[in-house]
C-alpha positions as CSV (number, residue, x, y, z in Angstrom):
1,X,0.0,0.0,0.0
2,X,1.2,3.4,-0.5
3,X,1.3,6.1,2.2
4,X,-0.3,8.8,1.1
5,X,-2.5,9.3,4.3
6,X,-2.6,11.6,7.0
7,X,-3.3,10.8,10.0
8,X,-4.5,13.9,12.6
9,X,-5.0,13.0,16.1
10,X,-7.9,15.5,17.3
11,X,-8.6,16.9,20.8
12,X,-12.7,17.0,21.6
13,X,-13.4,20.3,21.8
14,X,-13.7,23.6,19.5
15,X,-9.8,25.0,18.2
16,X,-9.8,27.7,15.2
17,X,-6.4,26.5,14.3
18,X,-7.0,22.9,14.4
19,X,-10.4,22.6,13.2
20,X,-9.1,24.8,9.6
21,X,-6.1,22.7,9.4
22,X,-8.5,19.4,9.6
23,X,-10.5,21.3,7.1
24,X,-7.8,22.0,4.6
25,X,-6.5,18.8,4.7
26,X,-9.5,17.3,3.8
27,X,-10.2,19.4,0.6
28,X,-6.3,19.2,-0.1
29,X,-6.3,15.6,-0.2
30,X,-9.9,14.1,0.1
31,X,-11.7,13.0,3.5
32,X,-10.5,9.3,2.7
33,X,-6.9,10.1,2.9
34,X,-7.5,12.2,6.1
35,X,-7.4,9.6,9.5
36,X,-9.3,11.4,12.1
37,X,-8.9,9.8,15.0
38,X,-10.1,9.7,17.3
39,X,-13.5,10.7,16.0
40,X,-14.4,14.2,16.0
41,X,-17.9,15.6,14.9
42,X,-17.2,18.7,13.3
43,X,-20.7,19.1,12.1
44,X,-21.5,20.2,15.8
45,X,-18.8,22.9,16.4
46,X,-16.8,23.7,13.7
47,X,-15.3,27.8,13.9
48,X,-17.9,27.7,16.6
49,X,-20.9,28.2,14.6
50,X,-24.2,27.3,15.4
51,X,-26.7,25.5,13.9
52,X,-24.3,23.5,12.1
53,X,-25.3,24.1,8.2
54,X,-26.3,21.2,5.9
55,X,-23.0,21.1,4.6
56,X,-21.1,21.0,7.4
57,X,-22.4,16.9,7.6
58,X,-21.1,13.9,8.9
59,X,-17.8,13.4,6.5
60,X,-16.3,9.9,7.8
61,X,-17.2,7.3,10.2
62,X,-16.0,6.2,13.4
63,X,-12.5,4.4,13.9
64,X,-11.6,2.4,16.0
65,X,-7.8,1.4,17.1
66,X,-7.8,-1.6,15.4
67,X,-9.0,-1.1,12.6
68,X,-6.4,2.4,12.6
69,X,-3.5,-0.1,12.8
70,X,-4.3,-2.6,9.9
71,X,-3.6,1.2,8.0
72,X,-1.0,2.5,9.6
73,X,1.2,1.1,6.0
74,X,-0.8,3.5,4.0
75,X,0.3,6.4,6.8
76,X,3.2,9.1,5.4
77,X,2.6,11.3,8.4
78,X,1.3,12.2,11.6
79,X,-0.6,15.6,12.5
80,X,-1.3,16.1,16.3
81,X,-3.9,18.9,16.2
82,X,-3.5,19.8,19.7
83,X,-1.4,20.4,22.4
84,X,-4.5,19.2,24.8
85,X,-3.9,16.4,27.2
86,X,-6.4,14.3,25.6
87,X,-4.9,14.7,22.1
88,X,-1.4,14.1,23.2
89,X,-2.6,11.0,25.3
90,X,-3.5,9.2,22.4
91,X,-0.4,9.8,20.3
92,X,1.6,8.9,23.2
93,X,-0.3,5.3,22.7
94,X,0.3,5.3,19.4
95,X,3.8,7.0,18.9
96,X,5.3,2.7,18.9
97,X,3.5,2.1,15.5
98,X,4.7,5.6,13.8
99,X,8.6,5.1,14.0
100,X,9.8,6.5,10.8
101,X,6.7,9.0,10.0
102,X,7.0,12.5,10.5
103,X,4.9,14.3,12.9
104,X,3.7,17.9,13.2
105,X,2.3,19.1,16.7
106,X,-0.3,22.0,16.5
107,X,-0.4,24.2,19.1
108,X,-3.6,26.9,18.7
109,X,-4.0,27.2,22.4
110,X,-2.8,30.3,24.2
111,X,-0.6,28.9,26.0
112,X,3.1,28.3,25.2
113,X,4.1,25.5,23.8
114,X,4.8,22.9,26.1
115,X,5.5,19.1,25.1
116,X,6.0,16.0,27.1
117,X,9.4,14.6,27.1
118,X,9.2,11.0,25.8
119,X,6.6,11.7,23.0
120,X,8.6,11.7,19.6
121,X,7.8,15.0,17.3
122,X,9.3,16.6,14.2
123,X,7.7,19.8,13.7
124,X,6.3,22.1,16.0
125,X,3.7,24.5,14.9
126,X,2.0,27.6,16.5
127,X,-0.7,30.4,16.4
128,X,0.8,33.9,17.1
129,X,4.5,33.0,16.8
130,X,7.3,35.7,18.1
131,X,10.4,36.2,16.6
132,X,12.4,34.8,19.1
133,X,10.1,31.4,18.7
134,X,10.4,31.4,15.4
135,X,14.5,31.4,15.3
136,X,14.1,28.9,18.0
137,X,12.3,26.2,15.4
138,X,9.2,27.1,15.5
139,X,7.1,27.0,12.5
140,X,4.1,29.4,12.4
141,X,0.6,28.8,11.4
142,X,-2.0,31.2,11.8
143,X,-5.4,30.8,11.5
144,X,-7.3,31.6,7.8
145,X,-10.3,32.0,5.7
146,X,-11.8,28.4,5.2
147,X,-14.0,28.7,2.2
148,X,-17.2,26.8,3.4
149,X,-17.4,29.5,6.4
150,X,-16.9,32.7,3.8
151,X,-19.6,34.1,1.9
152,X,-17.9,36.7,-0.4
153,X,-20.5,38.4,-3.0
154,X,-20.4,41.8,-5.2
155,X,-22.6,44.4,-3.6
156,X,-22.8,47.7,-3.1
157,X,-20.1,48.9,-0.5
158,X,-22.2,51.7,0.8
159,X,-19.9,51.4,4.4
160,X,-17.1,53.4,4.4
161,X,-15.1,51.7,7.6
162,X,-17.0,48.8,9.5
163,X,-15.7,47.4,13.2
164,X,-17.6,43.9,14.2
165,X,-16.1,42.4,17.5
166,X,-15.9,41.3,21.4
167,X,-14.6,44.0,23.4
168,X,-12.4,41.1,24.7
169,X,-8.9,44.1,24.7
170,X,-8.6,47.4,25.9
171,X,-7.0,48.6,22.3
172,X,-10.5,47.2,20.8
173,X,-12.8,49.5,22.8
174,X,-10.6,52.4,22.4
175,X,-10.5,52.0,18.5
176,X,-14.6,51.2,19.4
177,X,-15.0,54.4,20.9
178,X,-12.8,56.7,18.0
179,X,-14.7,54.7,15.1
180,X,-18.2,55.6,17.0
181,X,-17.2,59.4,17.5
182,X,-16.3,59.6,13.8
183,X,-19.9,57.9,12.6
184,X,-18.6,55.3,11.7
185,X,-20.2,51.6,11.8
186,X,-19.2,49.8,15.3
187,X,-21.2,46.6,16.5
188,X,-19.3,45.8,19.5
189,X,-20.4,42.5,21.5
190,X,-23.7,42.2,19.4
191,X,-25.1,38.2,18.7
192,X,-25.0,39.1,15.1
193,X,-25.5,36.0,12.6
194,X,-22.5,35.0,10.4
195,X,-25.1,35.9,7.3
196,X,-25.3,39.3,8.5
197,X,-21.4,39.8,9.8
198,X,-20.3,38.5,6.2
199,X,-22.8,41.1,4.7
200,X,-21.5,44.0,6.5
201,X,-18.0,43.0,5.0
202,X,-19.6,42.3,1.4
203,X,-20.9,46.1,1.8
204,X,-17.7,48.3,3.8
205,X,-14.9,49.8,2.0
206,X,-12.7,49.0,5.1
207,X,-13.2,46.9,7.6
208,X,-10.8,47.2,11.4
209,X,-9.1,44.0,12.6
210,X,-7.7,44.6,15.8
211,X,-5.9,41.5,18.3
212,X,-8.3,39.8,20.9
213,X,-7.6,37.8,23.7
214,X,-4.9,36.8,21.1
215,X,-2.9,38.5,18.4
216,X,-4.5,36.3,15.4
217,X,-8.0,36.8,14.9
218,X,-10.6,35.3,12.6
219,X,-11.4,38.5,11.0
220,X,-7.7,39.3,10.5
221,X,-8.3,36.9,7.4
222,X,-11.8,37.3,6.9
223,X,-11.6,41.3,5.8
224,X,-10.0,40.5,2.7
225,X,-11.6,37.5,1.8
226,X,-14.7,39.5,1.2
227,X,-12.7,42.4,-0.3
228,X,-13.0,44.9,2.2
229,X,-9.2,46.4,2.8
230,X,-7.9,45.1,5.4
231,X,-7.0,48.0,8.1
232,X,-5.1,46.0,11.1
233,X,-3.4,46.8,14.3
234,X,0.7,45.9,13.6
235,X,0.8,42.4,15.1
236,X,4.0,41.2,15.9
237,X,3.7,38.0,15.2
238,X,5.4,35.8,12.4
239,X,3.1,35.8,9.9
240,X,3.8,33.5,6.4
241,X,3.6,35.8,3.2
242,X,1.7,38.4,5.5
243,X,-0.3,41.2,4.1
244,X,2.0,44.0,2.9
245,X,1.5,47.3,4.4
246,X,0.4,49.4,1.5
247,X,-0.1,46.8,-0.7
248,X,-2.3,44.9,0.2
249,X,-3.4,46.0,3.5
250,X,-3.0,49.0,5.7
251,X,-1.6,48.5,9.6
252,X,-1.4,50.8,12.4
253,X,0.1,51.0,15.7
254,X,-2.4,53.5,18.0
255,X,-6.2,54.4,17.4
256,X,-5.3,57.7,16.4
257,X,-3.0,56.9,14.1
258,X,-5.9,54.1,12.7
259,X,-7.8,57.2,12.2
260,X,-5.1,59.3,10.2
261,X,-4.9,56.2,7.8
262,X,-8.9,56.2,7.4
263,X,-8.9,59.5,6.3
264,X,-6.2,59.1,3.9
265,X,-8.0,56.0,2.9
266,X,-10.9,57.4,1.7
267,X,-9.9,60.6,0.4
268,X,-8.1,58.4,-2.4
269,X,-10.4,55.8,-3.0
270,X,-8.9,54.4,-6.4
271,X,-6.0,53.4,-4.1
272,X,-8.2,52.1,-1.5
273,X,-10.3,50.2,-4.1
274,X,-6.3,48.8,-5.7
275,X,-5.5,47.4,-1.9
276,X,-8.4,45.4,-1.3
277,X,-8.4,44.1,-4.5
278,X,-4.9,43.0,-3.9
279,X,-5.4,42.1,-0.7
280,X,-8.4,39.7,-1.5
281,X,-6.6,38.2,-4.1
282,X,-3.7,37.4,-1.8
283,X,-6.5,35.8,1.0
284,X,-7.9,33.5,-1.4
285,X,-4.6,32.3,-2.7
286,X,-2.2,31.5,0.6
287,X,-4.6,32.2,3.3
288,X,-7.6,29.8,3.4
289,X,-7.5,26.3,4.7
290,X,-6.6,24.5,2.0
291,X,-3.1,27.0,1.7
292,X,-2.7,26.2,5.5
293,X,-2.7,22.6,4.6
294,X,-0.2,23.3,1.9
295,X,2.0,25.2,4.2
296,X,2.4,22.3,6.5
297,X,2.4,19.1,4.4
298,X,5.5,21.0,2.9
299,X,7.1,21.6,5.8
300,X,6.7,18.0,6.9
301,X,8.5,17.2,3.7
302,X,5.5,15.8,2.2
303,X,4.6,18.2,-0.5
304,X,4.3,15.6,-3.3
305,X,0.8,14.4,-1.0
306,X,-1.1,17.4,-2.7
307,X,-0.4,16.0,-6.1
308,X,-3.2,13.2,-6.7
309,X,-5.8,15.8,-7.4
310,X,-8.5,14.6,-4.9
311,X,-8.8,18.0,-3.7
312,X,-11.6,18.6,-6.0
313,X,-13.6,15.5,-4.9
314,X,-13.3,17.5,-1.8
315,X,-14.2,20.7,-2.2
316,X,-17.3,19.5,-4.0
317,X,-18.5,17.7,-1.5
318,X,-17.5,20.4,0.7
319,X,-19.9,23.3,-1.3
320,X,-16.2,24.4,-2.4
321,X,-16.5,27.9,-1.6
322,X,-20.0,28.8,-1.1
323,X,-21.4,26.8,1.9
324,X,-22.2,29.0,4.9
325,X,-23.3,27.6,8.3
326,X,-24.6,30.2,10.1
327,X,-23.6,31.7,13.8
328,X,-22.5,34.1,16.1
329,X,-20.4,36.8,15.8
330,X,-16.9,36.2,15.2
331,X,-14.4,35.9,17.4
């Protein structure tokens, strides 16, 4: 048999950067060469939207160990989505039948990353990775824009700057605050339904992404995926072919200065219209989930995986890029 499987050992509950890695991987290579294990049931939780959408089904059936083993052959590498106890517990049962495979760990916690010694690992990988990580080995993968959550249309964008989030950081009420003194459109901490959150991106001009309880943040990557510019706090994270200042997005360091760079924004709107333009085109080609799971299968050293062309048996049966569950507001 030939390995040109995955295997990703899950962790039970919800993880942005897990759950769009699992994602990608499956439209990258097709749910059958994807080993999820143990079971996870995405079509409850997924990016934490509720109801879960008719195409956010069942995908694969239940595994059990033994049945895992008789395939273990057909396994080229081993993805451990999580740095959660449960997850590493099981790949600490399994590592004995994985010698020679190599094996990513995913951390997406907040947390640093802290590993077990004993419990064999190649690559480490990480949300919101600092410079100093990354010279230290590090490999960073932020979170993206997974297709079947997006719902990108051409509209009218009748909102000049648009601000959707928790007040979960200070620097996100201030901006709150300057935004909502300007007349601008602010829903801080409202339940509103992804439908209506994607709409307001569909219709703004630009839309503020500014850190959380984390520097990477959904909507960092959701902005320009429904070609809205992207106007961003600095983060100082690593961030793999990152949106260039100017180019493709505009960043800031203070709220005021956020507000100097909206009025220059608007007051030269063929340049505001050329950076979202280029910074959509730059979301949808290295920053959805399916780019993610690029990313890492060639860091793993697997790159030639990608190459059988079951991606598009995937994304079909995925709703490729139009499928939209439906929930509350972004985190």
């Amino acid at each position: 048999m030939a390995a040109d499987r995955i295997l990703f050992i899950t962790n039970p509950r919800p993880n942005f950067v897990e759950d769009i890695l699992h994602e990608g991987l499956d439209e990258l290579l097709g749910p059958d060469r994807v080993i999820c294990y143990p079971y996870k049931d995405y079509s409850s939780f997924q990016y934490n939207l509720q109801p879960p959408s008719p195409q956010n089904e069942l995908h694969r059936d239940r595994l059990g160990r033994a049945h895992l083993l008789e395939m273990r052959e057909g396994i080229a590498g081993v993805v451990v989505g999580s740095i959660q106890p449960e997850a590493v517990s099981v790949w600490e049962t399994l590592q004995v039948h994985f010698p020679r495979c190599p094996v990513a760990v995913v951390n997406g916690e907040l947390h640093d990353f802290a590993w077990p010694p004993g419990i064999r690992l190649t690559h480490r990988f990480q949300k919101d990775v600092l410079p100093e990580q990354f010279r230290a080995g590090i490999i960073p993968l932020p979170m993206a824009a997974p297709a079947r959550a997006m719902l990108p249309f051409e509209i009218e964008r009748d909102i000049d700057v648009s601000f959707v989030a928790r007040s979960t950081h200070e620097l996100r009420r201030a901006c709150a605050d300057l935004l909502d003194q300007a007349g601008f459109t602010v829903l801080l901490d409202l339940p509103l339904p992804r439908e209506q959150f994607c709409t307001v991106l569909n219709r703004s001009r630009i839309a503020v992404s500014v850190q959380g309880v984390a520097f990477d943040t959904f909507r960092y990557w959701e902005i320009p995926y429904h070609g809205a510019l992207l106007l961003s706090q600095r983060l100082p994270t690593v961030i793999p072919d990152n949106f260039v200042d100017g180019e493709s997005a505009v960043f800031f360091d203070t709220p005021p200065e956020m507000m100097v760079k909206i009025r220059e924004l608007l007051a030269d709107p063929e340049g505001l219209i050329r950076i979202a333009e280029r910074g959509r085109a730059l979301a949808h080609e290295r920053h959805t989930a399916v780019a993610r799971a690029r990313y890492l299968l060639e860091k793993m050293g697997l790159p030639d995986l990608s190459d059988s062309g079951a991606g598009a048996r995937s994304a079909a049966a995925a709703g490729g890029g139009g499928g939209l569950p439906s929930g509350a507001t972004p985190t």
